[in-house]
C-alpha positions as a printed NumPy array, in Angstrom:
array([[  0.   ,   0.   ,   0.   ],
       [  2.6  ,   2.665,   1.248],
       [  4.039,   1.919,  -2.471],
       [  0.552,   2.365,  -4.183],
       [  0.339,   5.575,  -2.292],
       [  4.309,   6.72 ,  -3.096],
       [  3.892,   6.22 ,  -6.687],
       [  0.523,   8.186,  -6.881],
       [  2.002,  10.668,  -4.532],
       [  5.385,  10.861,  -6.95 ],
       [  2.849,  10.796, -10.377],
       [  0.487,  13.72 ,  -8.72 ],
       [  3.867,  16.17 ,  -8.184],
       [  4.853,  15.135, -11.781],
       [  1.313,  16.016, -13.448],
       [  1.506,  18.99 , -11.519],
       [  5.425,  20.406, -12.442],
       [  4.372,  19.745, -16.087],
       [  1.099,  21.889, -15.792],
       [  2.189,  24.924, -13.68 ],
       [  2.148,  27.794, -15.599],
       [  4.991,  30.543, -16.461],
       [  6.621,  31.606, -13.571],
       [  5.231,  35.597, -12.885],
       [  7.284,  38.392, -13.271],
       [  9.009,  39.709, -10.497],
       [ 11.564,  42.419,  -9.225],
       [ 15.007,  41.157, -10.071],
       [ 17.187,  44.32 ,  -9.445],
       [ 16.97 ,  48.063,  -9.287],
       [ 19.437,  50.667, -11.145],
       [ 20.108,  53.837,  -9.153],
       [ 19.167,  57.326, -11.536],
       [ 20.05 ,  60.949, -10.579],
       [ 16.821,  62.799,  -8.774],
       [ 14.473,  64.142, -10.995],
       [ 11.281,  63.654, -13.272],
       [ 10.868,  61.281, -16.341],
       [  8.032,  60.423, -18.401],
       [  8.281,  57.352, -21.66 ],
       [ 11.377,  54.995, -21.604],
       [ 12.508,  53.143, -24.945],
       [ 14.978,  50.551, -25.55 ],
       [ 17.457,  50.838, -28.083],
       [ 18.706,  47.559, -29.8  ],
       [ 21.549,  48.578, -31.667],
       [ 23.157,  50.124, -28.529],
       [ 21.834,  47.947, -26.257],
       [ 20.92 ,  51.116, -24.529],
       [ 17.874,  52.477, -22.168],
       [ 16.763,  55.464, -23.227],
       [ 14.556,  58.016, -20.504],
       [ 13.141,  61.526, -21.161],
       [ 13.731,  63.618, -18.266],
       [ 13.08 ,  67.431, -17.555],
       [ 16.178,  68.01 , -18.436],
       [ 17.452,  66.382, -21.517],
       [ 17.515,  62.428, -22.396],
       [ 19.081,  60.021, -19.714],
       [ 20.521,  56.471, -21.134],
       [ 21.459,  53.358, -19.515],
       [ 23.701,  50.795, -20.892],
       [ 21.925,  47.309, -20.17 ],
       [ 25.221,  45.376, -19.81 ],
       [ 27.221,  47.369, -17.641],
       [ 24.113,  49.53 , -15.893],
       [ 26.521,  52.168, -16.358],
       [ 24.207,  55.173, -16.467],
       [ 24.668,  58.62 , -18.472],
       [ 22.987,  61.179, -16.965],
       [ 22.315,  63.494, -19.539],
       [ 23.293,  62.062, -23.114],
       [ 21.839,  65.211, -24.38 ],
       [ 20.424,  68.581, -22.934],
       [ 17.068,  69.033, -23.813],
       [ 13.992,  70.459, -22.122],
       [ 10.74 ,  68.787, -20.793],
       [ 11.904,  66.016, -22.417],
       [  8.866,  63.361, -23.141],
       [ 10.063,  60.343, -25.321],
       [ 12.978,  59.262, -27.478],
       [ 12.614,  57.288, -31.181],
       [ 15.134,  55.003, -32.174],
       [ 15.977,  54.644, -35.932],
       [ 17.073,  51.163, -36.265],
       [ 20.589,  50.58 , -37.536],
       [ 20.983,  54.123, -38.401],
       [ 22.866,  55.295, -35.033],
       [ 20.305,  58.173, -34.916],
       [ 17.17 ,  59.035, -32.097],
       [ 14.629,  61.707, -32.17 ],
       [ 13.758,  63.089, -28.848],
       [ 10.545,  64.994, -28.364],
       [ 11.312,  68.492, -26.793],
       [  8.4  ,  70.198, -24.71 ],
       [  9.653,  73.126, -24.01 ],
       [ 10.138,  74.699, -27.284],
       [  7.797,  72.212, -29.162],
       [ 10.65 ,  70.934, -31.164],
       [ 12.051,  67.201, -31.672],
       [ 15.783,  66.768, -31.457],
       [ 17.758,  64.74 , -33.932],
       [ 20.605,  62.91 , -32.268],
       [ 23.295,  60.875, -32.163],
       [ 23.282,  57.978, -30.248],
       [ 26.488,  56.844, -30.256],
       [ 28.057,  60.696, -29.28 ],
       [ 25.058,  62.648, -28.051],
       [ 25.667,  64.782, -30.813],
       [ 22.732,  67.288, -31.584],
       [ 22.097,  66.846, -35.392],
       [ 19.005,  68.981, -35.671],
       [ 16.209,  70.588, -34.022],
       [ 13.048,  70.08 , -35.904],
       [  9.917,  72.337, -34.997],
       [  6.908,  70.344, -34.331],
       [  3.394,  71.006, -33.377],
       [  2.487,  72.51 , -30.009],
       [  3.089,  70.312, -26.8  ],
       [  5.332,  67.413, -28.366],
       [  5.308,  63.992, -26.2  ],
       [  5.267,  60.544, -27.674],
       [  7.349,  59.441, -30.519],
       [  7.77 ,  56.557, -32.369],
       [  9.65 ,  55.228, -35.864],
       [  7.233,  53.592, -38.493],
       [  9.676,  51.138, -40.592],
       [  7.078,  51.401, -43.402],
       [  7.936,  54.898, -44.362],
       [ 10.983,  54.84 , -42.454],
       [  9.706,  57.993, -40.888],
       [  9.382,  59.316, -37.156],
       [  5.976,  60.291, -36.112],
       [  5.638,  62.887, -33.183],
       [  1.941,  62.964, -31.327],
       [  1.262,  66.69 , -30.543],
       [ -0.692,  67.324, -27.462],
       [ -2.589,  69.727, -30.186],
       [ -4.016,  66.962, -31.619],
       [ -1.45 ,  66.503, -34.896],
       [  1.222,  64.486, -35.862],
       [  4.727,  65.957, -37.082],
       [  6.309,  63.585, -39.494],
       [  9.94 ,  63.769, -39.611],
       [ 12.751,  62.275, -41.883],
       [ 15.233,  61.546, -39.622],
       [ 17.891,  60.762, -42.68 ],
       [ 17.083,  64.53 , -44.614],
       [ 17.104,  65.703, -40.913],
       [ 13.987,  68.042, -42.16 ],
       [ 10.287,  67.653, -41.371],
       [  7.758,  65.758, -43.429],
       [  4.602,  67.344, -43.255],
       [  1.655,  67.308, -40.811],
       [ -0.853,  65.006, -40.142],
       [ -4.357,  66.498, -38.357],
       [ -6.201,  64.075, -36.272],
       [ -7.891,  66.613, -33.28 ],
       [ -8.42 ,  65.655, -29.647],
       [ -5.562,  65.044, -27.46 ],
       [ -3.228,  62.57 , -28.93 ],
       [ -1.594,  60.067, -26.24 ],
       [  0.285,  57.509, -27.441],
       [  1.003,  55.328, -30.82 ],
       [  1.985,  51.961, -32.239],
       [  2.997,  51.39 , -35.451],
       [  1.604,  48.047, -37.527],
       [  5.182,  47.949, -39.849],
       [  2.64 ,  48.439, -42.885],
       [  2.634,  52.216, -42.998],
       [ -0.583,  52.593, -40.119],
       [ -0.36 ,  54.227, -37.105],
       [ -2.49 ,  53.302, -34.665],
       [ -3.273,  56.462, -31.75 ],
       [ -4.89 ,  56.348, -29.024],
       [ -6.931,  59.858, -28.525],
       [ -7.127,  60.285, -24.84 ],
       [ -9.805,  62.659, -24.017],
       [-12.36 ,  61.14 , -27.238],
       [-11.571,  57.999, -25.452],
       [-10.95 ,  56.468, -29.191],
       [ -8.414,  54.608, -30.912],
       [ -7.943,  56.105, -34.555],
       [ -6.093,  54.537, -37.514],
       [ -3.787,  56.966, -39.356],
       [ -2.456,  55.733, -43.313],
       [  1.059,  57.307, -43.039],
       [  1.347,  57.206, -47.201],
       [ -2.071,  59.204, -47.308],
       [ -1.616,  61.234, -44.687],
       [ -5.009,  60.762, -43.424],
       [ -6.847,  59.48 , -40.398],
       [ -8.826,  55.886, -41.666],
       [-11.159,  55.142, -39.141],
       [-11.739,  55.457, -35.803],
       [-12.883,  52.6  , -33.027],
       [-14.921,  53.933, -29.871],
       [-13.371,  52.45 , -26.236],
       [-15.968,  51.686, -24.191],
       [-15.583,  51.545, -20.644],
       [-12.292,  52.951, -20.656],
       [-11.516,  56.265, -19.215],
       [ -8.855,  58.394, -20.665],
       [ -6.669,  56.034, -22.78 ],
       [ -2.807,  56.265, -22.339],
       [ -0.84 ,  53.279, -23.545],
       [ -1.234,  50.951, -26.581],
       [  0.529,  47.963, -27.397],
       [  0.469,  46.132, -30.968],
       [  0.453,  42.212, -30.58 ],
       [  1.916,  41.633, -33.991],
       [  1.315,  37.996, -33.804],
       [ -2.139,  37.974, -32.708],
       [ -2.995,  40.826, -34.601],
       [ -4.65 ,  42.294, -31.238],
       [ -4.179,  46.129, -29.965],
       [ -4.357,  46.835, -25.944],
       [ -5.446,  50.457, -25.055],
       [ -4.698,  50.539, -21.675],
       [ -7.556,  52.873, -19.174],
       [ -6.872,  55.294, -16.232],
       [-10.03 ,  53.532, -14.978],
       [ -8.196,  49.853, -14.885],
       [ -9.48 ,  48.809, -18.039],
       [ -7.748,  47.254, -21.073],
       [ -9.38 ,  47.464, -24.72 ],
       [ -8.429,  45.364, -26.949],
       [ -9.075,  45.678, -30.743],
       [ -8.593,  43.294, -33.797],
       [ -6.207,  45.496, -35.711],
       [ -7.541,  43.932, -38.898],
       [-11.23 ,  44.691, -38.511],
       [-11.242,  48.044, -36.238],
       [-13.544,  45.725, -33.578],
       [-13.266,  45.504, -29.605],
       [-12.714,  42.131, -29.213],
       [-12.335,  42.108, -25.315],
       [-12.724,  44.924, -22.419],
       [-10.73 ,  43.282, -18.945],
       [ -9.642,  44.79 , -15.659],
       [ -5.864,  45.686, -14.821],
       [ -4.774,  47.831, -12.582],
       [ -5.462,  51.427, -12.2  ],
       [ -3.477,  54.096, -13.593],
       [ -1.278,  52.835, -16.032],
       [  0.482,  54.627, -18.519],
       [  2.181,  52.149, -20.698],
       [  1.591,  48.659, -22.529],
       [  5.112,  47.056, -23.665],
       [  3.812,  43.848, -26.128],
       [  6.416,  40.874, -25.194],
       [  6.698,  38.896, -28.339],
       [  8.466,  35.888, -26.744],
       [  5.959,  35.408, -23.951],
       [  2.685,  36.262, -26.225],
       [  2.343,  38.92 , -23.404],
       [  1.593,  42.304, -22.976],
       [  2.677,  43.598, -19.551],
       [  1.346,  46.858, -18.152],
       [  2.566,  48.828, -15.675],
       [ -0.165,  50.316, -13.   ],
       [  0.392,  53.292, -11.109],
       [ -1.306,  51.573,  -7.974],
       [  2.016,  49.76 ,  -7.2  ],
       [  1.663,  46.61 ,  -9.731],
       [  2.042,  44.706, -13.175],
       [ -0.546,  43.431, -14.82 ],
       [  0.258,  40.771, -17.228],
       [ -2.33 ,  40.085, -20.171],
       [ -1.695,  36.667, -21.85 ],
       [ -2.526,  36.021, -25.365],
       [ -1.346,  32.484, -25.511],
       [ -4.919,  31.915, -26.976],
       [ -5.512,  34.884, -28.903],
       [ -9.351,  34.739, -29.118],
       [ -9.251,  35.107, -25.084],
       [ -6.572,  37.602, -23.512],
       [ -6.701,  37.389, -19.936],
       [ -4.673,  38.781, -17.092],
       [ -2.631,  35.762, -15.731],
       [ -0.407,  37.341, -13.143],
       [ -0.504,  40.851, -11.19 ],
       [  2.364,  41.248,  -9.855],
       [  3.686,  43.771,  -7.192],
       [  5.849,  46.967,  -8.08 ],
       [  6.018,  49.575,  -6.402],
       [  3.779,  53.057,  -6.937],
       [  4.156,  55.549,  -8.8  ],
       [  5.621,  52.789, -11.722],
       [  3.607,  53.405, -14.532],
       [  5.934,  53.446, -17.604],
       [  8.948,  51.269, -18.82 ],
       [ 10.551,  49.243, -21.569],
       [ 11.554,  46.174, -22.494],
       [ 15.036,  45.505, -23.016],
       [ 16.692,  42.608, -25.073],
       [ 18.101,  40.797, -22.162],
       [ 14.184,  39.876, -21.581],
       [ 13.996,  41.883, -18.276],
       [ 11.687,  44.963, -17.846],
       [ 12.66 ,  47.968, -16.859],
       [ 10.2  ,  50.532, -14.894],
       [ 11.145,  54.015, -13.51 ],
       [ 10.112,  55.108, -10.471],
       [ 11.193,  57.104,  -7.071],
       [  9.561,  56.629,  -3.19 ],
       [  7.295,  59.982,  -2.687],
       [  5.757,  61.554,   0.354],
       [  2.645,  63.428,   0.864],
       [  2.54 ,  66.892,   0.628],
       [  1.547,  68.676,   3.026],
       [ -0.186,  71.6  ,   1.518],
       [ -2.409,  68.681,  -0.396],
       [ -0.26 ,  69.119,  -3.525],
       [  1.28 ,  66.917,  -5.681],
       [  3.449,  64.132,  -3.894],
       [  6.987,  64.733,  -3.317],
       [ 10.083,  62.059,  -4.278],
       [ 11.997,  60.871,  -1.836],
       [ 16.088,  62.557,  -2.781],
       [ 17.864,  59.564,  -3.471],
       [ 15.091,  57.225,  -4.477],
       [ 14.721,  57.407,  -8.18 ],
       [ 15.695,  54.284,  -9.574],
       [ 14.876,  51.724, -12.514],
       [ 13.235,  48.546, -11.33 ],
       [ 14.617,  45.608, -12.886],
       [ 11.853,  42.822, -13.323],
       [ 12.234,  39.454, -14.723],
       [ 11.55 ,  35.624, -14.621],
       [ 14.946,  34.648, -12.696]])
């Protein structure tokens, strides 16, 4: 008997090794950063660099070493930084004077400074048209040629333009923030194509493009995820994440797209079957970590600093000495 019940006990373990799932997500290391404000984060392949927009110019991070770069170059309100794959060259989006900034990644050099529309904050590179799209907090899009160094012409879409994805076939896909819409924009037209209404979702911020399931995740300030069928323009699904998230990074490897929550966690949306995205692990941060990237080690990467309450009711204030990239990953 005491055989019988070994050998079941041994068989049961077995069964259940083979059927756990994925290991979650979880904090790995953290990377000290100078004091100060950031907003998007991007991850550079060529350099195998972290890229962060800061107040005060763009900060970069070299994954290998963690050796960090303060200020790679001066800038001002800095929102987001596009990388132009194997080209050695960035565009940085440059609030304070609504300009972009052509760079050098390699030197910092400052190439060119590109007017753009009024309140410049994300940016992205669409390999279709090899061109750089800035979203204008105006509500148009600056196209820019990063190799003529010269702007391309203007795009206008209205409302308040969030963030973008690009589907590598010359559409851009925007999430318009106070419309609480997700619009498709034909780069080669230079026209907006449709737009899909997100229900249930309050004040869209980041959007992730599942390439391989063909699937777009708005992500909500209301703890909602939309996702549309980037084919047909439909909502195919409306789940709960966390609340206050401000970024969706797709992870092709994992057939996940991980969001990071202002409330202090990670939500991780599965798509391993892609009729039926579901969160499958929410996993503890630390407030106030909203945005990130994902670099090509496979770990995530998520600014954030401690804060205290202020005592005049105003914004929160960080902690000095507690600004600092998360490190998150599966080992």
């Amino acid at each position: 008997m005491r055989r019988i019940l070994l050998a079941l006990f041994v068989s049961i373990v077995a069964t259940s090794a083979q059927a756990a799932p994925e290991s979650p997500w979880k904090i790995v290391g953290h990377i000290a950063l100078p004091d100060g404000g950031w907003d998007y984060a991007s991850y550079d392949a060529d350099a195998r660099r972290i890229y962060l927009g800061r107040p005060d110019g763009v900060l970069a991070v070299e994954v290998a070493t963690r050796a960090v770069t303060a200020r790679l170059i001066e800038g001002s309100r800095v929102h987001g930084v596009a990388i132009v794959p194997g080209a050695g060259l960035a565009v940085a989006t440059n609030g304070a004077d609504n300009s972009a900034l052509l760079f050098e990644t390699a030197t910092g050099k400052l190439l060119a400074r590109i007017p753009t529309g009024t309140k410049p904050d994300a940016v992205l590179y669409d390999p279709a048209t090899r061109l750089v799209a800035v979203l204008n907090g105006g509500g148009d899009i600056t196209l820019i040629d990063p190799h003529q160094q010269t702007s391309a012409g203007t795009i206008a879409i209205g409302g308040t333009l969030e963030f973008a994805v690009a589907d590598g076939s010359g559409t851009l896909w925007v999430n318009i923030e106070d419309k609480a819409e997700l619009v498709a924009v034909d780069l080669k037209t230079r026209r907006a194509r449709s737009a899909t209404k997100l229900i249930n979702c309050e004040g869209p911020t980041g959007l992730a493009f599942a390439t391989a399931e063909h699937m777009l995740v708005s992500v909500c300030k209301n703890g909602r995820a939309v996702i549309t069928d980037s084919n047909s323009g439909k909502v195919r699904a409306d789940i709960a994440i966390g609340k206050r998230p401000d970024a969706a990074i797709y992870d092709a490897a994992r057939h996940q797209v991980l969001v990071p929550c202002g409330e202090g966690v990670l939500s991780v949306i599965s798509f391993a079957d892609p009729q039926r995205p579901r969160v499958i692990a929410t996993v503890p941060t630390q407030p106030g970590a909203r945005t990130g990237t994902l670099a090509g080690d496979g770990r995530l990467y998520l600014p954030v600093a401690k804060f205290t309450p202020d005592p005049a009711g105003g914004r929160p204030k960080p902690v000095p000495g507690s600004t600092e990239l998360l490190v998150l990953g599966h080992s």
